[in-house]
NUZA-277165 format. One line per 5 residues: number of its first residue (from 1); their letters; for each residue x, y, z of C-alpha. Coordinates in steps of 0.001 Angstrom, whole numbers, plus 524288, in hexadecimal, padded with zeros to 5 digits. Each point is the difference from the previous one (the first is absolute). Layout:
<vexvexs>
NUM = a = X/Y/Z | ...
</vexvexs>
This chain:
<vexvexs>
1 = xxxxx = 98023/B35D6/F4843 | 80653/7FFAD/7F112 | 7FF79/7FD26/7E4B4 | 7F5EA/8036F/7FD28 | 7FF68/7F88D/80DC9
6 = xxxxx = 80512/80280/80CDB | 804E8/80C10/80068 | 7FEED/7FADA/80F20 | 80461/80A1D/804A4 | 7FA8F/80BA5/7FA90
11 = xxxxx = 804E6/81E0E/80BEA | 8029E/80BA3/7FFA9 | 80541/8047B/80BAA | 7FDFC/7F9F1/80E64 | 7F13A/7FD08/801E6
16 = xxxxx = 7F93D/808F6/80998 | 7FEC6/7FCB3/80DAA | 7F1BD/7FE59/806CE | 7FCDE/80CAA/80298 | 8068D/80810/7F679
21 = xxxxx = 7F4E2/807F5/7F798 | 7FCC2/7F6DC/7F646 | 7FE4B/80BE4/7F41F | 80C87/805F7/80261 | 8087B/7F29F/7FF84
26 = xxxxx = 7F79A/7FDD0/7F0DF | 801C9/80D38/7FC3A | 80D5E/7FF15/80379 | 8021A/7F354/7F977 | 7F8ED/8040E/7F21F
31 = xxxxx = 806C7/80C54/7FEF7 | 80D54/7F92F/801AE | 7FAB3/7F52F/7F656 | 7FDC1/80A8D/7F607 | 80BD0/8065D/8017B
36 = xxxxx = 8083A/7F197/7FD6C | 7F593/7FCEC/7F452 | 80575/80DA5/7FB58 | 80E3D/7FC49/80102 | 7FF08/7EF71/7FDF2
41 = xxxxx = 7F48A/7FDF2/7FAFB | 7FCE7/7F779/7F43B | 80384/8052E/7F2F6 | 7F5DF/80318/7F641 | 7FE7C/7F409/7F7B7
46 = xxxxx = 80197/7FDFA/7F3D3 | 7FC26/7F7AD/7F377 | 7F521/7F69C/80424 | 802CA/803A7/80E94 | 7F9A5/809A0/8085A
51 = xxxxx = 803FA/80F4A/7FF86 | 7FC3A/80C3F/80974 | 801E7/7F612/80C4A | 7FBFA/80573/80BF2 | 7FF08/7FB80/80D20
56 = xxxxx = 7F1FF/80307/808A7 | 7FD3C/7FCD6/80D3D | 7F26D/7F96D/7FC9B | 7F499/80171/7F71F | 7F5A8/8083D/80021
61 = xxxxx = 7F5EF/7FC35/80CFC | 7F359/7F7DB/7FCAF | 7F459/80898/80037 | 7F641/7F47B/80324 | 7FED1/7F1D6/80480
66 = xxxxx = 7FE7A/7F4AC/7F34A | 7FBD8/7F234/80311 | 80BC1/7FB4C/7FB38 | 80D3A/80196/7F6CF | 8085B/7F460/7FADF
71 = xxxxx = 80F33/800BD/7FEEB | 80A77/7F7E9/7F982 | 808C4/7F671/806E3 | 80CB4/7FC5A/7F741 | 7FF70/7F367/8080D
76 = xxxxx = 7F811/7FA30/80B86 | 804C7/7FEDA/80CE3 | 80676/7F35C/80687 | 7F91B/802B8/80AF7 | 7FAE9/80D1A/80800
81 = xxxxx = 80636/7FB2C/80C00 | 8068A/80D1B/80674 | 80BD7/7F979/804CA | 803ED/7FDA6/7EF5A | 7F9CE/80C41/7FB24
86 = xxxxx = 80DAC/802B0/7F947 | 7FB4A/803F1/7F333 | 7F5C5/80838/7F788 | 7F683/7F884/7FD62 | 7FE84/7FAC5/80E85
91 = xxxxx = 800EC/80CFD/8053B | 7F823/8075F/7F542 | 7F565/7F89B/80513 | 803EF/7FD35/80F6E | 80098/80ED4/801C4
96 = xxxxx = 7F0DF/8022A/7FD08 | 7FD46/7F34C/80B30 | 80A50/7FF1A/809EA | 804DE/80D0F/8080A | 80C50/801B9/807F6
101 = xxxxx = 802A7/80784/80C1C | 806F1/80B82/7F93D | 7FBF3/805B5/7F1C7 | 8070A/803F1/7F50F | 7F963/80AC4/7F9B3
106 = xxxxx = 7FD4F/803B3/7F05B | 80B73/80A53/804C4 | 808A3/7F56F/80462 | 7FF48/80675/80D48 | 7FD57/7F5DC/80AF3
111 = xxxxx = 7F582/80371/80977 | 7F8C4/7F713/809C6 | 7F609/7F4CE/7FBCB | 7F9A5/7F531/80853 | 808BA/806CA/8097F
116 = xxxxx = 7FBD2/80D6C/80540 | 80C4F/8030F/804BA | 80E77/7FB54/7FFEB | 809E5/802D5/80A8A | 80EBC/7FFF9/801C4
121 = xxxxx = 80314/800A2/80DEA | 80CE9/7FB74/7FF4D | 809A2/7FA9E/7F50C | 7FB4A/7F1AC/80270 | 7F0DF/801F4/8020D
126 = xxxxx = 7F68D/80309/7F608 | 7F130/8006F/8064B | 7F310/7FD5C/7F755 | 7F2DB/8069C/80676 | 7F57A/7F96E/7F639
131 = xxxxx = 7F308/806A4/7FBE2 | 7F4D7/7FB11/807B0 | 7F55A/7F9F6/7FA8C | 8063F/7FC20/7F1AD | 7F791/7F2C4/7FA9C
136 = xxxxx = 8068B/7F6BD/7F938 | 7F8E5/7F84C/7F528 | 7FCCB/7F602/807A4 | 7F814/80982/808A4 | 80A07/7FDA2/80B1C
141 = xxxxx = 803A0/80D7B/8074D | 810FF/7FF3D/7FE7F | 8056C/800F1/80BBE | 8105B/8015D/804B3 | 7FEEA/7EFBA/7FFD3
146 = xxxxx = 7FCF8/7FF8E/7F097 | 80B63/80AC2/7FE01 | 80992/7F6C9/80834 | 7FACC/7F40D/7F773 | 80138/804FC/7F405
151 = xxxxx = 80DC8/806C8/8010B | 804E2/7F282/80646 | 7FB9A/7F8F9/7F300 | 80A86/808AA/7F8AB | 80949/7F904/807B4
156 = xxxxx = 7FAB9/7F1C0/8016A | 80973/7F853/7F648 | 7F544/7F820/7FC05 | 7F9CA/80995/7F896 | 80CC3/8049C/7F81F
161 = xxxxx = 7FCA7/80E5F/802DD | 8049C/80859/7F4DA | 80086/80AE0/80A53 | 80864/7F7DD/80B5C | 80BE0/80B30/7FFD5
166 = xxxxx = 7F89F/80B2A/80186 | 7FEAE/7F880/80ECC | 80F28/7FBAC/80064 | 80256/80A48/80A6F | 7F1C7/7FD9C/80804
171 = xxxxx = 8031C/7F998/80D1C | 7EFDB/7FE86/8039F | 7F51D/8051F/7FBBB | 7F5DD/80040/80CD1 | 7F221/80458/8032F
176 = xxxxx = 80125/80B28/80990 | 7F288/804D5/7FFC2 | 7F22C/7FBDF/7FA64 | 803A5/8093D/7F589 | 80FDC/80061/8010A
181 = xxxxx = 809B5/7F866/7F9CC | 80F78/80286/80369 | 80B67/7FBB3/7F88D | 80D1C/7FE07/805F3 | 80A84/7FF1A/7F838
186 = xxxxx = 80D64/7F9F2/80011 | 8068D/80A69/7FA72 | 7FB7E/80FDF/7FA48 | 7F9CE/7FEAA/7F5E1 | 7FAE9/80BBD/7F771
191 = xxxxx = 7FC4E/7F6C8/7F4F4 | 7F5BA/7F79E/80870 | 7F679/80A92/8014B | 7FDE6/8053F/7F17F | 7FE29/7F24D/7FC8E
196 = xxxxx = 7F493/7FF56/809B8 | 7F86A/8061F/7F34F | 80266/7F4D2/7F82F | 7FAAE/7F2BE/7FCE8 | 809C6/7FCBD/80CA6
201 = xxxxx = 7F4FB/8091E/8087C | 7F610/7F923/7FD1A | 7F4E1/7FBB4/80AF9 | 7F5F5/7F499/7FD33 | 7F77B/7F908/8090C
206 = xxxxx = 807E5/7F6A1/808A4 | 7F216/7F6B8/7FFB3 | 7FD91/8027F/7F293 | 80DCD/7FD53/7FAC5 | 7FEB0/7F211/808C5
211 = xxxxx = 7F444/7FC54/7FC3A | 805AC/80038/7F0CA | 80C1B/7F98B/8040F | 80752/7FAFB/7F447 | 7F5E7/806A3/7F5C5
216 = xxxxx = 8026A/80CF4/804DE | 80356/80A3E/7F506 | 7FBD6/7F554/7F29D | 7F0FA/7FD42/805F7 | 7F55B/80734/80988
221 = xxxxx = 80262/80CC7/80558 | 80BAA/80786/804A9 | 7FA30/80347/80C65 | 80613/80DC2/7FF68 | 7FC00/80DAE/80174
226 = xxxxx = 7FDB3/806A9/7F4F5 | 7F66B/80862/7F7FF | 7FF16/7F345/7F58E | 7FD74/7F1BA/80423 | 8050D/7F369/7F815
231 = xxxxx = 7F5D2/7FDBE/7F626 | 7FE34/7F50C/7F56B | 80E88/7FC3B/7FB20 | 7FD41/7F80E/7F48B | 80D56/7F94B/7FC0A
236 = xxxxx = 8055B/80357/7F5B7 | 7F6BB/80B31/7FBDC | 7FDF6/8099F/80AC3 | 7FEF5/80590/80E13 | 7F52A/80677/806F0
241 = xxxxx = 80080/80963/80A72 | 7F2C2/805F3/8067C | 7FD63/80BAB/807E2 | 80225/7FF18/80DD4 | 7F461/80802/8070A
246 = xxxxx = 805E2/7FC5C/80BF1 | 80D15/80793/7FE26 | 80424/807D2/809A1 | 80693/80C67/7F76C | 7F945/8054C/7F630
251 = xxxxx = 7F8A1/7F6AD/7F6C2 | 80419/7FC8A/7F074 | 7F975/806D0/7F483 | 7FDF0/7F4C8/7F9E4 | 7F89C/7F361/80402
256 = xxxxx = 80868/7F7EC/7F824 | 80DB5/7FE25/7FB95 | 8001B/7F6BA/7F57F | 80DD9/7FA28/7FC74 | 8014F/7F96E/7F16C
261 = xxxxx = 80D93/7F68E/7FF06 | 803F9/80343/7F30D | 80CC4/7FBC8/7FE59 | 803A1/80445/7F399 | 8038C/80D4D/7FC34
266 = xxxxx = 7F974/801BA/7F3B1 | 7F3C5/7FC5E/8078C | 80175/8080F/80ABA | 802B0/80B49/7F807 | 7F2BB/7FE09/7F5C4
271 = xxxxx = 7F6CD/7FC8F/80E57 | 80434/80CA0/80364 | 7FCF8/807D3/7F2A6 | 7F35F/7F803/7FE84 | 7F9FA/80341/80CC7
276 = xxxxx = 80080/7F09D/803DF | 80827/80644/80B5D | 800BA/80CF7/80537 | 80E6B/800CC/802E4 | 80C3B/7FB09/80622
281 = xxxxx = 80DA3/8015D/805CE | 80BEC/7FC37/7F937 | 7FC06/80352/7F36A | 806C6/7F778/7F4DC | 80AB5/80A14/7FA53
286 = xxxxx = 7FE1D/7FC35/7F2E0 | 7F0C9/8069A/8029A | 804B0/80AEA/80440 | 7FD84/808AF/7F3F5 | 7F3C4/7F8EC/7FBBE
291 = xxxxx = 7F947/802B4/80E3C | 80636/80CD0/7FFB5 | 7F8E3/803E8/7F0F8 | 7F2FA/7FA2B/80403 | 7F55B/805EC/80244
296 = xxxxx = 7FB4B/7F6B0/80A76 | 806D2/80365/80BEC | 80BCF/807AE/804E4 | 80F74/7F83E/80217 | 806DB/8055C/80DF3
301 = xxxxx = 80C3D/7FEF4/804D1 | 80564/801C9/80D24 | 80988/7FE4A/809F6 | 80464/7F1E5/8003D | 80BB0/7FFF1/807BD
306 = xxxxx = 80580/7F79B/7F5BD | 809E0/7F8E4/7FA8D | 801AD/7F69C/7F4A5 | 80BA9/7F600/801E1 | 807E3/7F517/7FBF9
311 = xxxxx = 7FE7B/7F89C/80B34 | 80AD1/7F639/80176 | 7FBAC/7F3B2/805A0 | 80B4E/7F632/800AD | 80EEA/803EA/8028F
316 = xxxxx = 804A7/7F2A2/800DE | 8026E/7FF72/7F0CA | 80432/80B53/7F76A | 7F9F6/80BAB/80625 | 80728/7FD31/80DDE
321 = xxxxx = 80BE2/80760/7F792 | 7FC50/80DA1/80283 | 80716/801A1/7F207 | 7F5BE/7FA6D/7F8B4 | 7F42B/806DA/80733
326 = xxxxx = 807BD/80E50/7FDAD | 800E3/7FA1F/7F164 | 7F342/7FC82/7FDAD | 7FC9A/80D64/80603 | 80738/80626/7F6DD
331 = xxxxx = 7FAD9/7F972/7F413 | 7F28D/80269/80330 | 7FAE4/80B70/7F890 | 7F6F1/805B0/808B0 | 7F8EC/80B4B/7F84B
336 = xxxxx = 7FAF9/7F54C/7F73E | 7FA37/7FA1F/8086C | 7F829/80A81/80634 | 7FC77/80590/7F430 | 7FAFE/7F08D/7FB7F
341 = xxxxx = 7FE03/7FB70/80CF2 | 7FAC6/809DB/807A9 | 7F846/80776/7F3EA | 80984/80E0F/803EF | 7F978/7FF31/80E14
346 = xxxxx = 80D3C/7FDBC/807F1 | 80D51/80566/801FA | 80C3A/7F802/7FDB2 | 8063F/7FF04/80B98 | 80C6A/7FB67/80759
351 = xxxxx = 7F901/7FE22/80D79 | 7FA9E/7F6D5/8077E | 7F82C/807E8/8064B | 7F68F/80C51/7FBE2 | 802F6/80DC8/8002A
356 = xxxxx = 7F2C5/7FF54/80841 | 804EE/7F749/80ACE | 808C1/809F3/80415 | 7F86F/80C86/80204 | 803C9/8070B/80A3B
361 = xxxxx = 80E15/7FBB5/801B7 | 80AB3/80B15/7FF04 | 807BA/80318/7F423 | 80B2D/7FADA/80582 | 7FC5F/7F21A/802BD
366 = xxxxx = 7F718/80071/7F255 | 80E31/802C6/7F867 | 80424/7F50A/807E0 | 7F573/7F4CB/7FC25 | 7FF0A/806D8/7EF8C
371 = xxxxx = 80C1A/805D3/7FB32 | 80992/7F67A/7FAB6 | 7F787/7F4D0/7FFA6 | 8035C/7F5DD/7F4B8 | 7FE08/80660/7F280
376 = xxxxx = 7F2CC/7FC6C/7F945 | 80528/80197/7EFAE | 80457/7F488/7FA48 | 80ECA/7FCE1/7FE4E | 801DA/7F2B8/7F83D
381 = xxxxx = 80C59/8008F/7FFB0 | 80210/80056/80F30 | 7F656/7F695/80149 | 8058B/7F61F/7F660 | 80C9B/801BA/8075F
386 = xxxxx = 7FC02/7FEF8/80C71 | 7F876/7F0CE/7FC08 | 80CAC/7FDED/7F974 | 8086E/801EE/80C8D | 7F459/7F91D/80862
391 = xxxxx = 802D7/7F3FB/7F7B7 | 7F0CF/80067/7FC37 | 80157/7FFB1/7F254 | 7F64D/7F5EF/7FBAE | 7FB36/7FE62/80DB9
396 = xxxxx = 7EE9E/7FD74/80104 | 7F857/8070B/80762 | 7F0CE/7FFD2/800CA | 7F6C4/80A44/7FF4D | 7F096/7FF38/8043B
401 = xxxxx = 7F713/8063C/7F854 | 7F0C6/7FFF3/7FF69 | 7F4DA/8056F/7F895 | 7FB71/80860/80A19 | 804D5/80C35/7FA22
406 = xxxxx = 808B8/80715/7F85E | 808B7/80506/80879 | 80310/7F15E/80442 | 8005B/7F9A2/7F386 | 808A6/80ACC/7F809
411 = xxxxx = 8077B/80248/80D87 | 802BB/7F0A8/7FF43 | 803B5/802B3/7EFAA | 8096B/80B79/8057D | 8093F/7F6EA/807D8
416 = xxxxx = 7FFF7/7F4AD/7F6AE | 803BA/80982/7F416 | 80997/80868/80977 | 80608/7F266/802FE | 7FE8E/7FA51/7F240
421 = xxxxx = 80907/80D37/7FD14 | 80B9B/7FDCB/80B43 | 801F7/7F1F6/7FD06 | 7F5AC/7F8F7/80920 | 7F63A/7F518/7FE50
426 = xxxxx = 7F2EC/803E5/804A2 | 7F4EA/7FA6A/8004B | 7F1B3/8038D/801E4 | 7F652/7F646/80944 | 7F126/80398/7FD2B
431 = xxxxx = 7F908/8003E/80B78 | 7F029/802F9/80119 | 7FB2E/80B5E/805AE | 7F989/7F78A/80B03 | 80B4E/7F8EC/80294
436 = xxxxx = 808B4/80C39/7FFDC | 7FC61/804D1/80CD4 | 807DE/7F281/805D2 | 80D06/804F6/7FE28 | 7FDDD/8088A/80B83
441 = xxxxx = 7FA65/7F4EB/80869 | 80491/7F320/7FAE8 | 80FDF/7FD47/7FFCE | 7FB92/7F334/7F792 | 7FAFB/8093B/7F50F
446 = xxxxx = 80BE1/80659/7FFDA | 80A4A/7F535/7FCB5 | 80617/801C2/7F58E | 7FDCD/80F3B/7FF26 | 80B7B/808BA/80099
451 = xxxxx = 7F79A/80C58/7FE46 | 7F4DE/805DE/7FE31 | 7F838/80D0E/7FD93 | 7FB64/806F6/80BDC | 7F6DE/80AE7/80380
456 = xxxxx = 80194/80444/80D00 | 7F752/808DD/80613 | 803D0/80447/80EE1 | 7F691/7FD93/808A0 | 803D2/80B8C/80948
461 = xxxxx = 8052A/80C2C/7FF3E | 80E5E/7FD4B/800DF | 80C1D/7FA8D/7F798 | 801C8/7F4F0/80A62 | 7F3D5/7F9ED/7FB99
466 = xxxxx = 80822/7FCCE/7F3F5 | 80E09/7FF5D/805AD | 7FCE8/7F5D2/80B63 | 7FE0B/7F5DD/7F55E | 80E0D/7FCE5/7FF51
471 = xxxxx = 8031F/7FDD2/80E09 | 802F7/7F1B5/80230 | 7F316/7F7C9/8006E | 7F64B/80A22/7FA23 | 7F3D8/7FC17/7FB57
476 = xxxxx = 802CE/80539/7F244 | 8102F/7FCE2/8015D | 7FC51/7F50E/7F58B | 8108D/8010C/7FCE5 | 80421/7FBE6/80D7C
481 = xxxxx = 80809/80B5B/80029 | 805B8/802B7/80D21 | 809E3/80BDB/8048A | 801C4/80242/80EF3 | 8025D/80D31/7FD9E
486 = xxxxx = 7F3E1/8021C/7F7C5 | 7F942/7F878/80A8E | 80554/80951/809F3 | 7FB7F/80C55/7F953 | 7F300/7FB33/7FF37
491 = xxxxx = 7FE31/7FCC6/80CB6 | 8064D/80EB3/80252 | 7F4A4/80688/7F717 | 7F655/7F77E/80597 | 80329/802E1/80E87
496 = xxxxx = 7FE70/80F96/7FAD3 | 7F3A2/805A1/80398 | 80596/80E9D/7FB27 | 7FD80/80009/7F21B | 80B62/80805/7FC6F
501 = xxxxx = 80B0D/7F727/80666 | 7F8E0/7F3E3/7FA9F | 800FC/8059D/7F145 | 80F09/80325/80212 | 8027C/7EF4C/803F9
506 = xxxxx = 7F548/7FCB0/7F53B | 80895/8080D/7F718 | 80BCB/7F862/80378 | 7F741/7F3E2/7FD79 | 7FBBD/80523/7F29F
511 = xxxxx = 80D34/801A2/7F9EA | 8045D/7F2A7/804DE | 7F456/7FA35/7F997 | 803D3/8067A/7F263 | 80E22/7FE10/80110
516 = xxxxx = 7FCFF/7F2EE/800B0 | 7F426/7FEDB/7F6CB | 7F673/7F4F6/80952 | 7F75B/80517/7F63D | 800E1/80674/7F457
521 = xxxxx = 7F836/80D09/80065 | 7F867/80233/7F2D1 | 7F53D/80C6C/80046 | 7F7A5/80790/80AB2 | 7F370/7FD01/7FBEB
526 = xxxxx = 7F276/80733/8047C | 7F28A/7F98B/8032B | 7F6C3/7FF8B/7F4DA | 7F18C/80045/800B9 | 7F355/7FEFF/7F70E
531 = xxxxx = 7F1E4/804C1/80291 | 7F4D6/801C5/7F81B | 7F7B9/80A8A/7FDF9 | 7F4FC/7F87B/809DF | 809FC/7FF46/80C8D
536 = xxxxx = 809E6/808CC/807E5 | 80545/801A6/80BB0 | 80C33/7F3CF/800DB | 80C85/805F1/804CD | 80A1C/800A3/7F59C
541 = xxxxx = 80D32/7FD9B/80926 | 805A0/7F3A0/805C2 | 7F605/8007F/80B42 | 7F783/7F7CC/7FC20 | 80618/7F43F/80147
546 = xxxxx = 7FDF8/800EA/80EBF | 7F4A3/808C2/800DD | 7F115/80009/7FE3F | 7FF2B/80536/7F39B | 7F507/7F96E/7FA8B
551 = xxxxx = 7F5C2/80810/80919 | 80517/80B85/7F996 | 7FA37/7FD3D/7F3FA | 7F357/80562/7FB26 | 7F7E7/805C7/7F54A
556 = xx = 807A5/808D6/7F858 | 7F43A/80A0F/7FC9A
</vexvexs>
């Protein structure tokens, strides 16, 4: 998955292996987190913006089941189809419905999920034993033919799977058992597995998901397994989930998850402070402070495994001149725009990847992927002479923007004034927050785009989530760009199961990626969430774009 959408992937460290004690790989995990919040954390904010940011694992656990909590949508969902679940407000909602075989915990440790247990027997061979007696929706018992089905739709061209590279590498995926999938692949790959926690996991009802046909994921149910069915989904307005009695873990606090589709900011933020909604994820930064000083509820921030970007989206024109993209890098001033943009709650940064991603990895190979990355200040007069000797004096570029959020509208303000400044034309193209999500999905709503902001969240563990976007014919490689020796490395990391010779390639891959600015790294940025005083419980990290974090929310006294 990933502006304020996709952050497709959005870990620290390798994710456990079935069997490793679940509370020492989280333990593990947190205390490392704290320790990198210590050293790279977000600066106290200042002016309007936040200040005393800290990072916390989750919120305090509900103390009692409520018949129901509403939460704010910045935009409704195309569809809840798993195979596009590529963005928030898809997956903010698929996570509660739909489960996958693996689970990605509030930790951002991986443990198992519809599967009990997940084996490695040899370098090409990953086996699935399922949990017996899981229901779906539909009130179907799921079997190895539904997890067979429903992986094979991620790769059925006809349903323009969002997730189709995670399975690049799968050679078949066959039933071996009533209750045993196995996966052969082509090639290693160490990548495959942590990504069977994501929206790319998912199992559904093979009947149920038939039955739909076409109108699966915009009308009836999901057919899934989760502790929330597909409720009323009024267009427009808002989507219902209800409490699944059948569920097969252990049941949601709540007997309804009520999402409002408020798409503008200003609304979002006075639903929250009037009690018209009892809280949300990605927080409008400009609300920051207001949330923060009320008396309502309580703002958190977590570990996003974030990064806001420039992403570039055409090199056929100006930006193909790696002069002009290390130009308009360094006429971007960076500290404003966290401080404006980001309300104090981010860290400028010259990375494409977080701090976070890389926990774990040895000193060594961590001096290799940070130090002597492309300065962040701003240096004009480089910049102006770099466009000069690029020949792009004068030259137009296009920016998209949106009302979604600050940090894409004053991200989208950054590059046209840092342009404006060096000698470029830019220009900004409005686009609505419920049309923004189609620049991940649609080429056609990208013509004419040469960039864009970007908020990319990794959706595992590991700085190859990120990185693997620039091999040749990635999902996300909007550019085109294409290096065989990129290309090589990642197949290198990928083939890696050993997390500490997979971080020295990804290093390699992470310099290259900088050097040559295919997008232009802006600010680490945490998850921000809002509850009032009625609710608790929602994790405050990344996590809950892929898991069930609705059911942990309850009554707060």
């Amino acid at each position: 998955m990933t502006t304020s959408p996709p952050r497709p992937g959005r870990r620290p460290g390798a994710p456990r292996r079935p069997g490793r004690p679940a509370v020492a790989a989280a333990t593990a995990v947190l205390t490392s987190l704290a320790l990198l919040t210590a050293c790279a954390g977000p600066p106290k904010g200042k002016g309007g913006g936040v200040s005393d940011v800290h990072l916390s694992a989750s919120t305090p656990a509900a103390r009692g089941e409520i018949d129901s909590f509403t939460w704010a949508l910045y935009a409704e969902p195309p569809t809840l189809d798993y195979t596009v679940a590529f963005d928030y407000p898809q997956n903010t909602v698929l996570s509660n419905v739909c489960e996958s075989l693996m689970r990605w915990t509030p930790e951002l440790t991986t443990e198992p999920g519809l599967a009990r247990k997940a084996t490695n027997p040899d370098p090409l061979t990953w086996v699935y034993d399922l949990r017996p007696g899981v229901r779906f929706h539909d009130g179907r018992t799921m079997t190895a033919d539904d997890v067979v089905f429903s992986l094979g739709r991620q790769t059925d061209p006809d349903n323009a799977a969002a997730w189709a590279q995670v399975f690049r590498n799968v050679a078949a995926v066959t039933k071996t058992g009533p209750l045993q999938v196995t996966v052969k692949l082509k090639r290693p790959d160490s990548q495959f597995p942590q990504y069977m926690a994501t929206a790319a996991g998912v199992v559904a009802s093979k009947a149920g998901v038939q039955a739909a046909g076409k109108n699966y994921g915009t009308a009836g149910g999901l057919a899934c397994t989760g502790p929330f069915t597909l409720g009323t989904w009024a267009k427009g307005q808002s989507i219902e989930l209800d409490r699944f009695d059948g569920y097969w873990g252990r049941k949601a606090q709540s007997k309804k998850a009520v999402f409002r589709i408020l798409t503008d900011p200003s609304a979002r933020t006075n639903a929250m402070l009037s009690g018209e909604v009892d809280g949300g994820y990605l927080i409008p930064t400009e609300s920051y402070a207001r949330l923060r000083d009320s008396r309502v509820g309580t703002l958190w921030f977590g570990e996003g495994l974030s990064t806001v970007n420039v992403n570039i989206t055409d090199m056929k024109g100006p930006l193909g001149d790696v002069r002009v993209r290390r130009a308009l890098s360094l006429a971007l001033d960076r500290q404003g725009f966290v401080k404006a943009g980001l309300g104090g709650a981010g860290t400028v940064t010259n990375s494409l990847t977080t701090r976070a991603a890389w926990l774990g990895a040895p000193e060594r190979t961590l001096k290799t992927a940070f130090d002597g990355l492309p300065p962040t200040g701003q240096d004009l007069a480089k910049a102006k002479a770099l466009i000069q000797e690029a020949g792009a004096t004068g030259k137009t570029l296009t920016v998209a923007t949106s009302s979604i959020g600050q940090d894409v509208s004053l991200l989208a303000t950054a590059v046209q004034a840092a342009g404006t400044r060096i000698g470029l034309d830019i220009r900004l193209k409005t686009i609505a927050p419920n049309a923004f999500t189609a620049l991940f999905t649609d080429p056609q709503a990208r013509e004419g785009i040469d960039m864009f902001p970007l908020t990319y969240y990794d959706s595992i563990t590991d700085p190859l989530d990120l990185l693997s976007n620039f091999k040749t014919g990635a999902y996300m490689n909007f550019a085109g760009y294409s290096d065989k020796g990129y290309d090589r490395l990642v197949d290198q990391a990928s083939a890696a199961y050993a997390a500490g010779p997979r971080a020295e390639i990804e290093a390699k891959l992470q310099r290259h990626a900088a050097e040559h600015l295919l997008w232009i790294p802006v600010a680490e940025w945490p998850t921000a969430l809002f509850q009032n005083k009625r609710i608790t419980g929602a994790p405050t990290t990344i996590a809950y774009m892929y898991y069930p974090w609705a059911a942990d929310v309850g009554a707060a006294q």
